[in-house]
C-alpha positions as CSV (number, residue, x, y, z in Angstrom):
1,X,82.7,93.5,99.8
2,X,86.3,94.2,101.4
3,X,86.5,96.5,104.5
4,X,88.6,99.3,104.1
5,X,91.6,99.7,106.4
6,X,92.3,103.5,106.8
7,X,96.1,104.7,106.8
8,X,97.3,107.5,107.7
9,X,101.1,108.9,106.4
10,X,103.0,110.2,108.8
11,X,104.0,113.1,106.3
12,X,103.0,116.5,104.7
13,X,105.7,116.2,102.6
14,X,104.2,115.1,98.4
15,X,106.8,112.6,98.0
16,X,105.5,110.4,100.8
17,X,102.4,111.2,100.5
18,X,102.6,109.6,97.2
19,X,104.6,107.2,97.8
20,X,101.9,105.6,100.7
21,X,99.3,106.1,97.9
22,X,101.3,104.3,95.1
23,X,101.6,100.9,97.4
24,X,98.6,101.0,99.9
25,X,96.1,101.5,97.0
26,X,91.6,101.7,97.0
27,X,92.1,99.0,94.7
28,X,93.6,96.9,98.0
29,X,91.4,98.1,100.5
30,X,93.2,101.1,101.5
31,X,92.2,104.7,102.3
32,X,95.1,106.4,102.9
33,X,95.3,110.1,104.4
34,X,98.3,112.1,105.8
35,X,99.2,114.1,108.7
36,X,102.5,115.8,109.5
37,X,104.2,113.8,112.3
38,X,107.0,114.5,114.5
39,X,110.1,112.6,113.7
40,X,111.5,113.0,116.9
41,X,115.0,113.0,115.7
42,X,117.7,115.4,114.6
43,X,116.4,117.4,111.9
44,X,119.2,115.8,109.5
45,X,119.0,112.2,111.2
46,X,122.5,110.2,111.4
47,X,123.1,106.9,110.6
48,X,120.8,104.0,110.3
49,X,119.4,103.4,114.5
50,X,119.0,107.8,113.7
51,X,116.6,107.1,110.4
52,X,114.9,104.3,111.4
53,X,114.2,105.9,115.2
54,X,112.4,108.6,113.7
55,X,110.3,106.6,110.9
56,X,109.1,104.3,114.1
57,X,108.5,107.7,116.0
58,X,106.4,109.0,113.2
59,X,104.3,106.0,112.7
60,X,103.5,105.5,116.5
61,X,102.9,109.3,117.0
62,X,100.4,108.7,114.8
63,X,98.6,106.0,116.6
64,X,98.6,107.7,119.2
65,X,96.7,110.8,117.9
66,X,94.1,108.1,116.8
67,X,95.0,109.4,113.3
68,X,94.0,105.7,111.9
69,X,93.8,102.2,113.2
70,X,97.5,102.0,110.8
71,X,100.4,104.6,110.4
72,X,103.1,104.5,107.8
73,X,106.2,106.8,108.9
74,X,109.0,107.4,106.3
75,X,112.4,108.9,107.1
76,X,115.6,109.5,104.7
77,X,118.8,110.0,106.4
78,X,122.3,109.5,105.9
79,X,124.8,106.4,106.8
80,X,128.6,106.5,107.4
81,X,130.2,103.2,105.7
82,X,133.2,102.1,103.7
83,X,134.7,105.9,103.7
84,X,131.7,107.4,101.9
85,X,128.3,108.9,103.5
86,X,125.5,107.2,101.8
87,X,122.0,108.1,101.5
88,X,119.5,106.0,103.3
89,X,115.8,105.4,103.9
90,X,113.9,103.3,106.6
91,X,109.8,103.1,106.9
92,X,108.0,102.0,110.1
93,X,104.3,100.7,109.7
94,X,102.7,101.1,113.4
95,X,99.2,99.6,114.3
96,X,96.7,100.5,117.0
97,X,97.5,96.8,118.7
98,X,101.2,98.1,118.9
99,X,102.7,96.3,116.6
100,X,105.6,97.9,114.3
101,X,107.6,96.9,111.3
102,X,110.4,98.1,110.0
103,X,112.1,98.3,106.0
104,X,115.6,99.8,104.9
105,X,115.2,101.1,101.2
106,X,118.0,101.2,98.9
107,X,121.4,103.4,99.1
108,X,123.7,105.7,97.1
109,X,127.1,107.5,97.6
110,X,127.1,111.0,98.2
111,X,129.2,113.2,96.2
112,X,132.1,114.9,98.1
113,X,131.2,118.4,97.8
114,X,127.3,116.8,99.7
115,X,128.7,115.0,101.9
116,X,131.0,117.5,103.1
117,X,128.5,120.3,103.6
118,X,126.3,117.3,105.5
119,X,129.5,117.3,107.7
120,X,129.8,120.5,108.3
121,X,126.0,120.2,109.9
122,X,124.1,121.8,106.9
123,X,121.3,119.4,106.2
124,X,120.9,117.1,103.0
125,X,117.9,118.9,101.7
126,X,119.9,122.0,101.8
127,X,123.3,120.8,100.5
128,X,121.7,119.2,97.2
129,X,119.7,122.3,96.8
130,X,123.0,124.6,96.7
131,X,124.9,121.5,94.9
132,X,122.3,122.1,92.2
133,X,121.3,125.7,92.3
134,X,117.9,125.0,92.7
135,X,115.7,125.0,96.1
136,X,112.6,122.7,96.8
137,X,114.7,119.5,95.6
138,X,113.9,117.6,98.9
139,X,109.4,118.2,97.9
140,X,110.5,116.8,94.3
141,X,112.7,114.4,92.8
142,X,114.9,114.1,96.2
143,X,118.5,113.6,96.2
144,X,118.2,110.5,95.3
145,X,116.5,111.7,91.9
146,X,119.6,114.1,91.6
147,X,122.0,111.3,92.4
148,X,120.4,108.9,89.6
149,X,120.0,111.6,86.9
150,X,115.8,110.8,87.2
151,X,116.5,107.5,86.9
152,X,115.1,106.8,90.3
153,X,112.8,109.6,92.3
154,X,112.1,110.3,95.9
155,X,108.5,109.1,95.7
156,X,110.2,105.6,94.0
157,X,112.7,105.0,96.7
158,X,109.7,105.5,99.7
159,X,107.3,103.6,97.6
160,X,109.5,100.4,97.7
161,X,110.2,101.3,101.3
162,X,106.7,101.1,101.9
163,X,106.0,98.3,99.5
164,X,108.3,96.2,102.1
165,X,106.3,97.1,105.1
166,X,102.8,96.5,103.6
167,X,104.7,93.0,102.7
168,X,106.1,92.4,106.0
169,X,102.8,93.3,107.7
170,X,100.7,90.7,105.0
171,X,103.1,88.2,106.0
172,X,102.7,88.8,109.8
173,X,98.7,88.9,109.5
174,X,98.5,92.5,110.4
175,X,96.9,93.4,107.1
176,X,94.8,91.4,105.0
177,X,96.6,89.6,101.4
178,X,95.7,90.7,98.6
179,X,93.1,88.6,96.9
């Protein structure tokens, strides 16, 4: 029988939750769990070295709390590039024998009226919600989901964010293949 390797999300928030569930599944030897985490960036974080900082920070808060032998952190944020501000995601998987790895998930233009709200410091969460005239977007579908008319959803994005890091850390030996 396979030992189970506990993981814990570094997030309250459903999206991620289910997004860790989705890729690091019973079926592969995983118990997941979540705990909110400190991101340990801006609330709105900055550019790529903002995003990814605060998915690594998430991950290795966690290991430190001696949450589980394995964190996953997930952080969206928002990249300057080519004239537009783009969306953008980056996952940390941490490990009690400090190891981290890092994935960048995919990217989308923000509309002007978003991305001029984001740059007037209101925060991405908050500028889709008014953009939409709805609240709560940033717990559901995400921006991203808004962006893509459903075509793609918050939980989707972070799920192949995470699918790279559980990847990455097969690859490396840090977790077990799948048999």
């Amino acid at each position: 029988m396979r030992a189970t390797t506990r993981i814990c999300a570094g997030s309250a928030n459903p999206a991620k939750v289910a997004a860790v569930r989705q890729v690091f599944t019973a079926a592969e030897g995983f118990r997941v769990t979540y705990r909110e985490a400190p991101s340990g960036v801006a609330a709105q974080p900055w550019g790529d070295d903002e995003t990814r900082a605060g998915a690594i920070h998430r991950a290795q808060w966690l290991i430190r709390q001696g949450a589980a032998p394995v964190a996953v952190g997930l952080e969206g944020g928002v990249q300057e590039g080519g004239g537009s501000l783009w969306l953008c995601t980056w996952g940390a998987l941490a490990t009690s024998g400090d190891t981290v790895v890092t994935a960048g998930g995919g990217r989308v233009a923000l509309p002007g009226p978003i991305a001029d709200a984001l740059c007037r410091g209101v925060s991405l969460g908050t500028a889709v919600d008014r953009w939409m005239g709805r609240q709560g977007i940033n717990r559901d579908e995400g921006a991203i989901g808004v962006l893509t008319a459903g075509t793609v959803t918050r939980t989707e994005l972070f799920a192949h964010v995470a699918r790279l890091l559980l990847g990455q850390a097969r690859c490396a030996g840090i977790l077990p293949a799948w048999e």
